[in-house]
N, C-alpha and C positions, 0 to 999 in steps of 0.2 A: 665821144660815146660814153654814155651811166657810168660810171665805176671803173673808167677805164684810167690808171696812172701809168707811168712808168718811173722806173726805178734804175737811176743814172751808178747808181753806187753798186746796183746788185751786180755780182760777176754773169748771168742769166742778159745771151744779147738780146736789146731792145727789140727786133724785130720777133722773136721768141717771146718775149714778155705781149706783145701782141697778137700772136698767133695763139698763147696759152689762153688769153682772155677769151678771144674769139670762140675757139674750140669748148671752152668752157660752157657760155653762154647756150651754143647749140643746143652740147648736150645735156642743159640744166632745163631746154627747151626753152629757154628765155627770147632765144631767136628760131624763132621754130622757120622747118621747111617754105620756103619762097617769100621769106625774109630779105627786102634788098636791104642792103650796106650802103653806106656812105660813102660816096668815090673817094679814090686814093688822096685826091687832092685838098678837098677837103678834111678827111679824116686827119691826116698828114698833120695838117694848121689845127685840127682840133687839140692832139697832140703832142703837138709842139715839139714836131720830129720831123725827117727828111723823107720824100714820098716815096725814097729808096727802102726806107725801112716797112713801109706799110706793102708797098709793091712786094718785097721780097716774103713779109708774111702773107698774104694773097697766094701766093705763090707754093709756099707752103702748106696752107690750107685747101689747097686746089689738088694738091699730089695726094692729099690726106682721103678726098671726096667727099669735103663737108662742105666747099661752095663751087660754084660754076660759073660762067658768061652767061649773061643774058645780051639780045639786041639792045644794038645804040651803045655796047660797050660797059654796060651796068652790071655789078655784082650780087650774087645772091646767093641763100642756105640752098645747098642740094637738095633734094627729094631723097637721099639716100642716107640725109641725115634722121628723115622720121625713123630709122631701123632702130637709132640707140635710144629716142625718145628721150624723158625726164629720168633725173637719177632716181632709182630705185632706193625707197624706203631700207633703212637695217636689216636684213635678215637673219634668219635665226642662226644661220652658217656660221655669223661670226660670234657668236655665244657660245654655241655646243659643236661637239666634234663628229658628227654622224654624218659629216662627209668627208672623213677618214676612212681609210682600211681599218677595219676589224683588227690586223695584224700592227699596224700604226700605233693603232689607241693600248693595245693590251702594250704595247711598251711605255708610252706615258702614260697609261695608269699606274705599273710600278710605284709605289713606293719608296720612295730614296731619300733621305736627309744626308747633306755634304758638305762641308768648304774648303775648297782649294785654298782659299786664304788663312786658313786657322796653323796655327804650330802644332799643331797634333793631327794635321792630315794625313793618310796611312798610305798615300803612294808618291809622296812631291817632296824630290831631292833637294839637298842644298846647294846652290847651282855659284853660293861664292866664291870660292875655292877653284872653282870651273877656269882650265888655260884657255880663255877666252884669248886670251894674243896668241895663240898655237894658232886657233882656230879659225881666228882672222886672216891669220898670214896664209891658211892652206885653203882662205876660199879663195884668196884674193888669187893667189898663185895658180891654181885650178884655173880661174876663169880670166886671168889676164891674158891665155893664149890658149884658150882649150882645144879641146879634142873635137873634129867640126863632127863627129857623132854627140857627144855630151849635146850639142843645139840641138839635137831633135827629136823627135819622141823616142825612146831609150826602148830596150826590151819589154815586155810586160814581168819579164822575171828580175829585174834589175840591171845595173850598173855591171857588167863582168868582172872588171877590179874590184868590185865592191864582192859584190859575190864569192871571187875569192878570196878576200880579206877578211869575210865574215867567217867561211867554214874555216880558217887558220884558228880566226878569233876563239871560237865554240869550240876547237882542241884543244886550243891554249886553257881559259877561263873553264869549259864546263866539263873536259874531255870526251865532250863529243865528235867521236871520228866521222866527219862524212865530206865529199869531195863537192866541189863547188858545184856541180849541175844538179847537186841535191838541194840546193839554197834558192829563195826565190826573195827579196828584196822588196818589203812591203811597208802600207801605210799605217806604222806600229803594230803592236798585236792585236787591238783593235779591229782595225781595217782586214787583217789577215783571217781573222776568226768570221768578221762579217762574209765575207768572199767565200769559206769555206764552207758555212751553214749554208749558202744560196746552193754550192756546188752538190752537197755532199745531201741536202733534205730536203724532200718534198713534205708536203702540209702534212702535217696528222703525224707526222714520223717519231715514234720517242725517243727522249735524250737524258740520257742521267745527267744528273748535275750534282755536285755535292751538297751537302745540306749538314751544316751551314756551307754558303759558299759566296761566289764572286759574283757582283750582281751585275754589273758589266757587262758580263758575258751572256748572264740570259736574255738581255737585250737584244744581241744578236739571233738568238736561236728564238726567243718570241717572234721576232721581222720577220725569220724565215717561215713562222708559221709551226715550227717544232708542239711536239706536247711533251712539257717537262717533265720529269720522274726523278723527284729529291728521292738521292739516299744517301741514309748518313754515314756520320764521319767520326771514327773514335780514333784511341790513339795509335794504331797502327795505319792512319788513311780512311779511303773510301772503304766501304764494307761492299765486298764483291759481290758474297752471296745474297745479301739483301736487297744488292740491284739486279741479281738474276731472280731473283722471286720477285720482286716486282715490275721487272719489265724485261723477262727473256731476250725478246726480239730489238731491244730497242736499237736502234741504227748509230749511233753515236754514244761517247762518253766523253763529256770533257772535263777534265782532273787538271789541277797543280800539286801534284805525287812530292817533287821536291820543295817546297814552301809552302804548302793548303794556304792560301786566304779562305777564311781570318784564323784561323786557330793557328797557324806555324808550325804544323807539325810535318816530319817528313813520313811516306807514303814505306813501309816494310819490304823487305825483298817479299816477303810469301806472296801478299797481298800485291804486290806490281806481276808476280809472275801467274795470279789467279785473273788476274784483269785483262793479259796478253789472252794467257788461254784462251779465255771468254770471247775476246775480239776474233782469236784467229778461228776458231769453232763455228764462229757464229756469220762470220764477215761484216762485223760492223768494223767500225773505227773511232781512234780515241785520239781528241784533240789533248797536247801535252802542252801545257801554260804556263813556260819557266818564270814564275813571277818572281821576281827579284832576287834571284837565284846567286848572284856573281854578287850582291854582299852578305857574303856569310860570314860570322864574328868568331867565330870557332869552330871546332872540331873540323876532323877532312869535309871534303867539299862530297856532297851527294850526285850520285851519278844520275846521268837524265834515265827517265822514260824510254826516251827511243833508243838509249845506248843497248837496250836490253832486245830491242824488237827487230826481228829475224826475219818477217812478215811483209814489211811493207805496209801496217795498221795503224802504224802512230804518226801522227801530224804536229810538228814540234813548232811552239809559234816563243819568238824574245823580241823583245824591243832594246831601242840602241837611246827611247825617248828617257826613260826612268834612270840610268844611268848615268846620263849625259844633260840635254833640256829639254824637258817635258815639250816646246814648242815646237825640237826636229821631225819629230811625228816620223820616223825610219824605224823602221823593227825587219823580221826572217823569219823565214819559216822554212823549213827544213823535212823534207820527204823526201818518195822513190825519185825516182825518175820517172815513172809513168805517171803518178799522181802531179807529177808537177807539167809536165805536157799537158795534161788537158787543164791545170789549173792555169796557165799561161794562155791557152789560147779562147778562154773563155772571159779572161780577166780584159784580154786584148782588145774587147768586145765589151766590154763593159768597163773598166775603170781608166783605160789602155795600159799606166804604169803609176807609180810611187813618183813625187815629186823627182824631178833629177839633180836640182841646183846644186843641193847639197851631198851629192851621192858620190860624186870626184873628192871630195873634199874630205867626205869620212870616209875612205876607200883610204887614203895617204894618213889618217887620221890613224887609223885600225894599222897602215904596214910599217908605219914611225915608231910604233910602242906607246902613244901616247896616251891612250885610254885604259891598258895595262897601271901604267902608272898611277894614272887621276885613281882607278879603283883600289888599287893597291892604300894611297892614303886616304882614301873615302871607308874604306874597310874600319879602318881605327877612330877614325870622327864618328861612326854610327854606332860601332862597339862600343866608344865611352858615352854615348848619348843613351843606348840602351842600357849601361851601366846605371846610368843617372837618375832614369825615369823611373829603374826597379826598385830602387835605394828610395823612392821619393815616396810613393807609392806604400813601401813595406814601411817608413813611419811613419803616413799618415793613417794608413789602415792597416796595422800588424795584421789582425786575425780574421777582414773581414774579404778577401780577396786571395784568388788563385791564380798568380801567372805560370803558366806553362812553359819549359825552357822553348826560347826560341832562338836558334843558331842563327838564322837568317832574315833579311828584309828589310825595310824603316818602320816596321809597328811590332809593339805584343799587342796580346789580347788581356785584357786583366777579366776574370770569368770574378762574378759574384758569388759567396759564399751564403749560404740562406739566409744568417742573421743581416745582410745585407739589404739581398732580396727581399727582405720582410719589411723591411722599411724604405724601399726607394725600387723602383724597376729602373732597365738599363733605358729606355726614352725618355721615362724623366729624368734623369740623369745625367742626359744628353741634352734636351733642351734647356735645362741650368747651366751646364756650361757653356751653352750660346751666349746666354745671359751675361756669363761673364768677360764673353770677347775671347774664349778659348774652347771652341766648340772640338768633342770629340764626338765619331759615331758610335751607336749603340751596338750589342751583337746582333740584337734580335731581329735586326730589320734585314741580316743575310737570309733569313727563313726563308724556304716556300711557304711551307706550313707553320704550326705552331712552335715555339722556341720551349726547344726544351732546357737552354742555359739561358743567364743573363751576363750580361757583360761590356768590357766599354772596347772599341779598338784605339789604342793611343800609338800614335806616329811619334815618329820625332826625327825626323828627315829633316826638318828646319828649325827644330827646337833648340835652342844653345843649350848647351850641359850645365851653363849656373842659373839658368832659367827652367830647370825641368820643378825645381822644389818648389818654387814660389808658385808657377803657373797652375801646376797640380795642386796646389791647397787655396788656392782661389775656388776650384772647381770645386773640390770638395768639402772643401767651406760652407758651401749654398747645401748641402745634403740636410734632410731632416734627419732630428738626432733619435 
């Protein structure tokens, strides 16, 4: 038959390679409807194949309803293959997105310049140092005899060991006191945050969000359909009253009170105990987003959000990915107990649970001390990395930048000073040091609205400490003078 080969080398079985052809030809209309075929036997010797294999794609194509028997035993195109007809010309579908949700597209249209791969990324740990032979030993051991529950689908609230190992963990590391039916074992904070906006908001609903803030997160609350309400952020946190004049009623806040991304600043007692107010008055609720909370470089550790809330209003989301490898995708979330019942039986129904492989495994991970430890020396790798980048930064530009102390996390903010600003903005800025293979992101592009600082966010989660000096005067090398 035309164009027909086969291909002895492809892993694709030969009777498959001729059932593709065939199927193809239908529906390119090349064989259109009552089309007979060439008997098995023939085709077969056309082929130079066994009429086992043509027989077995007949067979095939028969279960498909693209050919049938005709009398005397002859093969033929169905009539039922006229429905698919000739392939259809390009559509405009696959150009533009206007068969998307409306809620779809407002999240890819966001805005976002990123690289996971840059050493100045602001959330991607250094994962060398990582007791990968701990971690090893305790899946292999997990799963060389498991638990014949760990085989099946798991809770929707997680792993129970895990569960409890986590609220031990959150006394230990955040002193957050709460008991394990208050934890629910999710896919990072991410995942937790998605799940929550679907729960907790219908369309049109407002949400504060800080400004600047996390952009990540609007992601989530644009899917659910949210209407956002930036309000800003000085240095005492979110500005409370500024989000009660402009959105009273809004149904949600979601804050990182103890590390703001991007600015690093921690959130005041006044202003946390004006935001509780606000939520318990009001009945809204406030998602709490301990971002990178467990490395902090000095001073005491800041107490969480929810340690303060009395209410049952604050929804405390951590991940276990940022600490450990960004690939575990395991994070918590920590509420009442009644928010977490209907948040489990909804989840059940929609996502069922959080991967389980791994969940035995850092459950034994969390009640060894092991991850106590790694943090513990991960604390002082990030403190001198932060040391480095300050140091790097104040010779290259004494007078023309403002870091703001930052106790906690793997980034500062370095904010522009005008004389700065006058000569360069924070995206060009930023796309010069792409330029140079050490791409940081800008402030501005945390915006809702218009930026009223400029500024770069520099990580150094993977930056080597005798690498902070040289990388940063590459970048700022490229600056007009």
């Amino acid at each position: 038959m035309a164009g027909m080969g086969l291909d002895r080398a492809s892993d694709l079985p030969l009777y498959q390679q001729v059932a593709a052809h065939l199927r193809n030809q239908i529906l390119d209309g090349r064989l259109p409807a009552g089309t007979k075929l060439l008997g098995s036997r023939k085709l077969s010797a056309e082929l130079g194949c066994s009429r086992a294999i043509v027989l077995t794609a007949f067979d095939l194509l028969y279960s498909e309803g693209y050919l049938r028997s005709v009398p005397r035993g002859g093969v033929e195109v169905a009539a039922a293959a006229r429905a698919s007809g000739p392939a259809a010309p390009p559509s405009t579908a696959a150009t533009d997105d206007q068969w998307l949700s409306q809620r779809w597209r407002s999240v890819l249209d966001t805005a976002y310049d990123f690289d996971l791969g840059s050493p100045f990324s602001t959330g991607t740990p250094d994962i060398s140092g990582f007791p990968f032979d701990v971690w090893s030993r305790l899946l292999r051991q997990t799963w060389s005899n498991p638990q014949r529950s760990a085989s099946f689908d798991m809770s929707p609230l997680g792993w129970q060991p895990l569960r409890e190992a986590t609220a031990e963990y959150l006394g230990t590391v955040r002193g957050l006191l709460c008991h394990p039916q208050e934890v629910a074992i999710t896919s990072a904070s991410s995942g937790a945050l998605d799940l929550c906006c679907r729960m907790l908001l219908d369309p049109g609903d407002e949400v504060w969000v800080e400004e600047p803030g996390f952009i990540e997160a609007r992601w989530s609350l644009k899917a659910a359909g949210a209407k956002l309400v930036p309000v800003p952020v000085d240095d005492q946190g979110l500005c409370v009253a500024e989000g009660i004049r402009r959105a009273p009623n809004a149904k949600l806040a979601v804050v990182t009170p103890s590390h703001q991304f991007p600015l690093g600043i921690a959130m005041g007692l006044e202003r946390r105990q004006e935001l509780l107010e606000w939520a318990n008055r009001t009945g809204a609720w406030i998602i709490e987003d301990d971002y990178n909370s467990e490395f902090r470089h000095r001073d005491s550790m800041t107490a969480s959000l929810k340690s303060l809330d009395r209410m049952g209003r604050v929804v405390y989301l951590g991940t276990f990915s940022k600490v450990m490898l960004p690939s575990l995708r395991i994070g918590y979330l920590v509420a009442s107990t009644q928010f977490l019942e209907a948040f489990g039986r909804g989840r059940g129904r929609i996502d069922v649970h959080t991967a389980g492989t791994a969940q035995p495994a850092l459950a034994e991970f969390l009640r060894q001390g092991h991850l106590l430890r790694y943090l513990r020396r991960m604390r002082k790798v990030y403190g001198d990395r932060q040391r480095a980048v300050i140091d790097a930064l104040q010779a290259l530009l004494p007078d023309e930048l403002e870091i703001p102390p930052t106790p906690a996390g793997l980034h500062l903010t370095a904010l522009f000073k005008p004389s700065l600003a006058s000569r360069i903005s924070d995206r060009e800025a930023s796309h010069l040091s792409r330029s140079s293979g050490n791409f940081i992101q800008p402030l501005s592009q945390c915006y809702l609205g218009e930026p009223d600082r400029q500024g770069l966010l520099v990580g150094y989660g993977r930056l080597p400490t005798e690498e902070a000096h040289r990388r940063l005067a590459q970048v700022i090398g490229a600056f007009p003078a």
